[in-house]
N, C-alpha and C positions, 0 to 999 in steps of 0.2 A: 504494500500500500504506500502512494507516496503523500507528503504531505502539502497542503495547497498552504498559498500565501494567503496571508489573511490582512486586508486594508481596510483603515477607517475613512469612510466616505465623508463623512460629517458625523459633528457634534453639536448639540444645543444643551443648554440652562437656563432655568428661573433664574433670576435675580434669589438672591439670598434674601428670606426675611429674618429680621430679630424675633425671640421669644415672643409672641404676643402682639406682634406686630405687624405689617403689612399682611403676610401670607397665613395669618390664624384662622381667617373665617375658611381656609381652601382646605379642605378635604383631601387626605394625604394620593388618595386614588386617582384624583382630578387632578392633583400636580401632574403625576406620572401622566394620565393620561393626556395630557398639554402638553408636555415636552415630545412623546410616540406623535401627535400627532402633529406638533411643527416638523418635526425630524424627518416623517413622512414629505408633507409638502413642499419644502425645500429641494424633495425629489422628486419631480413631477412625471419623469420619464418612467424610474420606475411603477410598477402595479404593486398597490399594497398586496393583494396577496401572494406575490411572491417571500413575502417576508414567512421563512422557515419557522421561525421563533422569536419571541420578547423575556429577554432576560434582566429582572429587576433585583436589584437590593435592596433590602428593606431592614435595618437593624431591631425594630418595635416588632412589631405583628401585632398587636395587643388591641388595636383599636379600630379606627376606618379601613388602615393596611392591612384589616386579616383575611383569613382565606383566598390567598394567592393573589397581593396586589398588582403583581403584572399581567396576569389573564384578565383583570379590572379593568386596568389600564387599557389592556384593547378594543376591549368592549365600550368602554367609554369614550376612545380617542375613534369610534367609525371605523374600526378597521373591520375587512372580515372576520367573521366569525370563524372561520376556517384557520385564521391564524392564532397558534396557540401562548402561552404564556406562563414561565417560572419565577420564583420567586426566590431567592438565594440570599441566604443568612451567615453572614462573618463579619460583623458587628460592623466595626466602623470601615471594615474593609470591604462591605458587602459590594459597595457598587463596582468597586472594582474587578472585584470577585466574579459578578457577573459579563463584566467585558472579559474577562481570562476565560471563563465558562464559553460564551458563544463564542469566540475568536477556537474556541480548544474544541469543537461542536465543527468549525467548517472547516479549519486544517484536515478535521479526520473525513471529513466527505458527509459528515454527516445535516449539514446544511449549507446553502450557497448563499443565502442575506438573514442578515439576524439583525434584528434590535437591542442593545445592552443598555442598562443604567442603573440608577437608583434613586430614592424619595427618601424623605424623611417629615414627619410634623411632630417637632421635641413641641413645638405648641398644646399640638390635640391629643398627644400623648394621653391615654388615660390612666384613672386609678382603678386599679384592679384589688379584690377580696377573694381571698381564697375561701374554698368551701369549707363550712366546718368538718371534725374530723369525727363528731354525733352529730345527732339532730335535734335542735330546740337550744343549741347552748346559751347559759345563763348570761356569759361575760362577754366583756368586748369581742370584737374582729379586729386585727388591722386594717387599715387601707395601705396598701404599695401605689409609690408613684413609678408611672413605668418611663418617664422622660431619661432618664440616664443613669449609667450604673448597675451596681449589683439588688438586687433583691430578691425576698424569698429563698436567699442562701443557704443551700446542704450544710449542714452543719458539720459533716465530713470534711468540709472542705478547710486547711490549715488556716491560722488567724492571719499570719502573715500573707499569705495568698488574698484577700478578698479586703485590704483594704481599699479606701476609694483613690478614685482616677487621680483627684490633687493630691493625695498623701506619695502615692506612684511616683507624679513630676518630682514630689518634694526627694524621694530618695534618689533620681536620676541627677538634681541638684546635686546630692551630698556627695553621691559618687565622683561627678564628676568637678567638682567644684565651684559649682554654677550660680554666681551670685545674684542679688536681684537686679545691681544695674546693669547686666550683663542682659539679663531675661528684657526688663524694660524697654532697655536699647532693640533687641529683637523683636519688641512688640510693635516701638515708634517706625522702626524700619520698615515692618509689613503693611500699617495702615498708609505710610508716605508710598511704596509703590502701588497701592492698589487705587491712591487716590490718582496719582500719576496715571494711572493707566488707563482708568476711565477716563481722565480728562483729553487721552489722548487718543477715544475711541477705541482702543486697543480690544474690548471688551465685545463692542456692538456686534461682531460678525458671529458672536454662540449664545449671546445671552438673547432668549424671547421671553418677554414680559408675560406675567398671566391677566386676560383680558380683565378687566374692571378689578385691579388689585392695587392702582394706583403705587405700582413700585416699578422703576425700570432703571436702578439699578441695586447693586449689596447695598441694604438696611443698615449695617455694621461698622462702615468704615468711615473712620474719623480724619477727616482729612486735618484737621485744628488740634488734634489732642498734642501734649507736649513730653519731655521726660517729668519735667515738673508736677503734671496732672497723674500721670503715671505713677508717680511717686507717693503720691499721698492717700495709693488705694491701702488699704488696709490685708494681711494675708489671709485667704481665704481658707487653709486647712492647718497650720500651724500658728494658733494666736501669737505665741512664742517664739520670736526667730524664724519663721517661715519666711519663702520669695515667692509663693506662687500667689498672683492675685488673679482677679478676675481682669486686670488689665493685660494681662501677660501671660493668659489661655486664650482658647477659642473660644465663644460663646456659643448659646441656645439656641437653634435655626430651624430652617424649615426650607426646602426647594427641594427639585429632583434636575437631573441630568440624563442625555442621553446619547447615547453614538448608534452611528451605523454602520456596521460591519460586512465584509462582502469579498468573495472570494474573486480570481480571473473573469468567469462571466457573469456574476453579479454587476461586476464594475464596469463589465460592455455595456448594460442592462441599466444602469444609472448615469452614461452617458455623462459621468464625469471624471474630473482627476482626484485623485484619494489625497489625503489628508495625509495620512502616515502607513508604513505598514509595521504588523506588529513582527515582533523578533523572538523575545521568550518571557517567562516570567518566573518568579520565585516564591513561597508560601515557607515560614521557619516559625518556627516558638521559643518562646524562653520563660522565665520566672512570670508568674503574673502580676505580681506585684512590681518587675521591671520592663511593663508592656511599652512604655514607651522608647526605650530601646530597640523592641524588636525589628524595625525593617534595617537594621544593623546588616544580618547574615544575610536578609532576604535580597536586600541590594546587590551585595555582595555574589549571591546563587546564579542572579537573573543575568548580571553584567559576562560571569562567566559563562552562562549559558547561551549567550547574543554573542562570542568571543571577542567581546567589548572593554574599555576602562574605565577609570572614573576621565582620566583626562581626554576621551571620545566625547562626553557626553556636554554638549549644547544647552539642553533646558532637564534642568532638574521640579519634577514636583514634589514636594516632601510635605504632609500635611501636618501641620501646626496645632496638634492636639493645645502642646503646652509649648509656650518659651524654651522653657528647659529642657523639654523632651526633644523638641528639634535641635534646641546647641549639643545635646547629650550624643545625640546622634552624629551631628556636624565635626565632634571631635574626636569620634573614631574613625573619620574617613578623610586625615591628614592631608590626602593626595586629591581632595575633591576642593575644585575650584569653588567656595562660595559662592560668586559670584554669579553663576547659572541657577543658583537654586531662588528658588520662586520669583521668577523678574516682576512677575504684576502683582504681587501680595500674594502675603497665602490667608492660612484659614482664621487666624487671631483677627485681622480683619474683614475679610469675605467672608466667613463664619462657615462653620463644621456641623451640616443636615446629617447627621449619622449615614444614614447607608445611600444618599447621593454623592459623599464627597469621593470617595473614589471615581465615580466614571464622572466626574468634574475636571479633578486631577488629568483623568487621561485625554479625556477631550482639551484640558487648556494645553497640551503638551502638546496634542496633534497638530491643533489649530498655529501654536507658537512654532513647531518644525516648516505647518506648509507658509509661512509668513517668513521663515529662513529660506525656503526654499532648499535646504539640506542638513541634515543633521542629525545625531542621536539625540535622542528624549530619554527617560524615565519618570515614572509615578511611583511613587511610594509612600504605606499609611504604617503605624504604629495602629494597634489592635489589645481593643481591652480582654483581659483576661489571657494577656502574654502571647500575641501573634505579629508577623510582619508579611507584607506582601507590597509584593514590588515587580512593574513591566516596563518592557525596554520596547520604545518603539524606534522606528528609522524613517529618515524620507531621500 
């Protein structure tokens, strides 16, 4: 069996909303379903039913996104019914996940155009009650919020393991000696290029607004904020000597992403030029409690498996869970130019939709390659509960 190329045709995205804001009233299914069916339109040559598959990310499930929000997704974005839809779970790496999924689906022949992405509503997240373990109990329930994090925890599972996401950052700090104005500085850095970049259109050609949502562009980024402003947030997991604040994470969001994917005569069939084509990718774990570490090895797997280096690579996507968690990263990879990693902001300011930022990631890498006109790309997420993944594309 031999294995086919697999090209990104195009990429779209929401605009990013803040927690609560612009994108709250949108129903996590009606995102996805807006992005499949700009994505579609954009391709007018092709027939939506040639679309094989719709492969989504969804890190919740818990709420509007359950029972398969990509088969939703189609059904609400007009496509045929004849076209079907998965839904793919690895948390914040899902959407990406799901472009590895279909791109790994038409290498093997097993499809010739697929749709990948991901969604996420940390807004409409709900609170979930578990059943009681009788019937009629006297005493409280909990409520679980299902917005972020661990909950409903195995008790199996070691104390150190399961602490939360910012205690995480806080130890990739201490390892690596990661102070706050170091984190700061990397937080000021991401909102000045992401301001930069919209200002300079850089954005307009993936990002499609959702109609009556009065947001056309990221909710999140501060073009005004200063070190100074920065300075005076207070640590959000460590009262005590902690760096990680809410200015120097990602924040609470809401959008979906999406690419499309297509093998040799897909791309006759869409009667255009691709975007990027994919090369390889990587999946690694390590401690959970040092998840943000993880796309350390995975980088590392991908670049070896693309017989590529760090000094090949042109545009880095590295997603900005935490400050810390990106520098923690940035300084096991001595040989990696800064300077290519995130050129238009990343996610502290364009903000972190759980299971859309991956096929975000990959789509701004495509998009950033076909705008060099040559070059290695890379995406890559840090994953809670100790994962990494990371893809290499080329143009």
């Amino acid at each position: 069996m031999s294995i086919r190329d697999v090209y990104i045709v195009d990429a779209v995205r929401t605009p990013i909303g803040k927690f609560g804001g612009a994108l709250a009233a949108v129903r996590p299914d009606d995102l996805a379903a807006h992005v499949v069916r700009a994505l579609v339109d954009r391709t007018p040559d092709l027939d939506p039913a040639r679309v094989d598959d719709v492969y989504f990310g969804d890190a919740n499930g818990a709420g509007e996104d359950n029972r398969d929000v990509a088969r939703m997704a189609v059904l609400l974005a007009g496509l045929p019914v004849t076209v079907p839809g998965v839904t793919v779970n690895r948390l914040c790496g899902s959407g990406l996940e799901a472009v590895i999924q279909a791109a790994r689906a038409i290498a093997l022949g097993d499809a010739s155009v697929a749709v990948a992405g991901g969604v996420e509503s940390m807004s409409r997240a709900p609170w979930v009650l578990q059943k009681p373990e009788r019937a009629f109990p006297a005493g409280h329930q909990q409520l679980h919020s299902t917005t972020l994090g661990w909950r409903m925890t195995n008790p199996r599972m070691p104390a150190e393991w399961t602490v939360s996401l910012g205690e995480g950052a806080e130890l990739v700090a201490d390892r690596h000696g990661i102070g706050r104005d170091a984190q700061d500085a990397f937080a000021l850095d991401s909102h000045r290029k992401a301001a930069e970049a919209w200002a300079k259109g850089l954005y307009d050609g993936e990002v499609v607004p959702y109609p009556g949502a009065e947001l056309v562009r990221d909710e999140c980024v501060r073009e005004n904020t200063s070190l100074e402003a920065l300075g005076r947030l207070k640590p959000a997991f460590r009262p005590d000597g902690g760096t990680v604040t809410a200015g120097n994470a990602s924040p609470l969001n809401d959008g979906a992403a999406a690419l499309l994917l297509v093998d040799e005569d897909g791309l006759r069939e869409t009667g255009r030029e691709p975007l990027a084509r994919i090369r390889a990718s990587a999946v690694t774990g390590i401690e959970p409690q040092l998840f943000g570490l993880g796309p350390v090895e995975a980088v590392r797997r991908a670049l070896a498996k693309a017989d590529r280096s760090f000094a090949d690579l042109t545009s880095f996507e590295l997603n900005e869970a935490f400050a810390a968690q990106a520098l923690g990263c940035l300084a096991e990879w001595p040989e990696l130019d800064p300077g290519v990693v995130n050129p238009r902001g990343g996610a502290i300011a364009l903000g972190h939709p759980l299971g859309a930022s991956g096929a975000r990631l990959a789509g701004a890498v495509a998009h950033q390659l076909a705008a060099a006109g040559s070059g290695t790309g890379l995406a890559a997420l840090c994953i809670g509960v100790g994962q990494g993944l990371a893809l290499v594309l080329e143009r």
